[in-house]
Every structure is written in C-alpha cells, then in structure tokens.
N, C-alpha and C positions, 0 to 999 in steps of 0.2 A: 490556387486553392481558394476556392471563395467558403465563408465561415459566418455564420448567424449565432449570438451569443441572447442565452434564454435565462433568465434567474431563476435560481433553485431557493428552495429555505435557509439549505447550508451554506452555500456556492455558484458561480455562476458558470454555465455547462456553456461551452464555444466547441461547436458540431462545423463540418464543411466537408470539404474535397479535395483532391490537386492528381497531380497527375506526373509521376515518375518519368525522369528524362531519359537521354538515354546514357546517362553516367550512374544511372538507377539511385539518383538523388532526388529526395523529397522537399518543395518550400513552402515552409510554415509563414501564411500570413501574419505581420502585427499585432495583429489581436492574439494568436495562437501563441506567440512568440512572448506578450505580455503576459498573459494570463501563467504562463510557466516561467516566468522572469527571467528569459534566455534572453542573448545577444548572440551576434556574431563573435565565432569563437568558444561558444561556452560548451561545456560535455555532454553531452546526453546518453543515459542507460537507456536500453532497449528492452522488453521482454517480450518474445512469441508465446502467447497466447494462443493455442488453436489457428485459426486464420486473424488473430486482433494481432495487433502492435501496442504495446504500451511505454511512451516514454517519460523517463524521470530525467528531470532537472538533475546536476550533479555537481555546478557550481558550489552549492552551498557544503555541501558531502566533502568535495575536494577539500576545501579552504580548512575545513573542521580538522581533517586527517593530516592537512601539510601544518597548520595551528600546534596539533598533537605530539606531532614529530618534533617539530621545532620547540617543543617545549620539552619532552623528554633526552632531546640531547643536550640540552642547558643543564636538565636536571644533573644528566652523567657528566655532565664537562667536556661534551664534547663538540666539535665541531664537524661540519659537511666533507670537511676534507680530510678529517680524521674517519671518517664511516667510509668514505670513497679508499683512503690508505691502507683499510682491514678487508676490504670486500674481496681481494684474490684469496685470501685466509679463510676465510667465511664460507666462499664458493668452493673452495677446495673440502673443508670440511663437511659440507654438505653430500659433495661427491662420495667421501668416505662413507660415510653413514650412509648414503642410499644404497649404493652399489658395492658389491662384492667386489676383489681386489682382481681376479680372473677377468672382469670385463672391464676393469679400469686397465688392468695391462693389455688386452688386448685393442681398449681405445685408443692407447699412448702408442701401438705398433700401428695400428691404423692412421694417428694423426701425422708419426712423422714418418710412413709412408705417404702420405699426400705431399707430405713437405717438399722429399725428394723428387717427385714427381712419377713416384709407381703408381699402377692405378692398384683399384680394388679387387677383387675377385668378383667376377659377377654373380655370383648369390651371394654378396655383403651389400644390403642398400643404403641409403641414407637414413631412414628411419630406423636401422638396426643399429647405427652407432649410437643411437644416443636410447639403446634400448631401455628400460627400466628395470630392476632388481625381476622383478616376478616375469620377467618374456624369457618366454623362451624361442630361436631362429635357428634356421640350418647353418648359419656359419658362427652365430655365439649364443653361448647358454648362460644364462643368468638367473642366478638361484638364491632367494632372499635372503638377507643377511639378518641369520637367528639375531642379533642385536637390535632390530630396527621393528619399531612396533607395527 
C-alpha cells in the first residue's frame, strides 16, 4: 500500500492503496498503522459502507470494557472463576426464557440422539436445532413464550 499523508485544520488525512492477497488480507503501511495507533495484534471494527470500508481502532474500546468488568466484579466480590462457576446456570436460564419448553425437549431428544449415535431425520437440519422461540420448521415448532418480551 503506498500512502501520502496531507494536513488538515483538524487532522492529518493519510490516503494510499494496497492490494488484497489471496488470503483476502489487507497491509496497512506504518504510517496508516500510526495514525490509528494499531500494532500487530490489535482489533479492528469494520463498517461496510456502500462500497467504503471503515476501520476503528478497538484497542482502546477493549481495555475500557475489560477495566469495566474487572471493576464491577470487585464491586460484587466477585471473582473470574466465580463468573466462569455460574455460567452453566446462567446459560441454562437464558434457554428457559428464550425458548418454550416443547423445543427444549425436543432439543434434549435430538442431542442425546446424536449422543447415541442416531442420525437425524432428514427434514431436521442444523440450523433448526438451535431454532429461536419465533421460527417456525417442518420438524419443530416454536411458539414464543408469552413471558419473554
């Protein structure tokens, strides 16, 4: 990518070029790399734009929210492995509330038929097991659960 950086009133605009490999990966020269105070490693947001790209730096974002976290579990008294020891509870609860009990039971006959090693019915596909409350499919119906906003 070659890149020419031009001063603005507000800001300095660094404009160029590069050209997509074939792992359909983009390199941000130095300068481009500065000016967004990335490194190797650091995250980047994307937004499609019409035919633009537009990327955000997320270094800073991250640090803020993992800062955040680690301060709201001090607050509760809690630790990482006290969050990681509740998360089957958590997830399970979630399941409750999203889904009606009709397609959690017939998710639990679908998973420990895989267990066994039965197949599926072929009108049950992958994406129909883990259907959401409002889909409706030829092999499960799932009808939202008046409780769930």
């Amino acid at each position: 990518m070659h890149s020419t950086s031009t001063p603005d009133t507000e800001q300095d605009v660094t404009a160029g070029f590069s050209v997509i490999d074939e792992k359909g990966r983009v390199t941000l020269p130095k300068s481009v790399r500065a000016a967004l105070g990335v490194h190797t490693g650091s995250s980047l947001a994307y937004v499609v734009v019409g035919k633009n790209v537009l990327f955000i730096p997320q270094d800073e974002r991250l640090a803020e929210l993992q800062q955040q976290a680690i301060q709201a579990l001090a607050e509760a008294g809690l630790s990482v492995d006290d969050l990681l020891a509740h998360l089957p509870q958590a997830r399970e609860a979630v399941m409750r509330e999203s889904y009606r009990p009709e397609f959690l039971a017939q998710l639990k006959q679908m998973r420990e038929s895989a267990m066994t090693g039965q197949t599926e019915t072929a009108e049950t596909t992958q994406d129909e097991r883990y259907a959401p409350r409002s889909a409706t499919h030829s092999s499960l119906t799932c009808k939202p659960n008046p409780g769930f906003p």
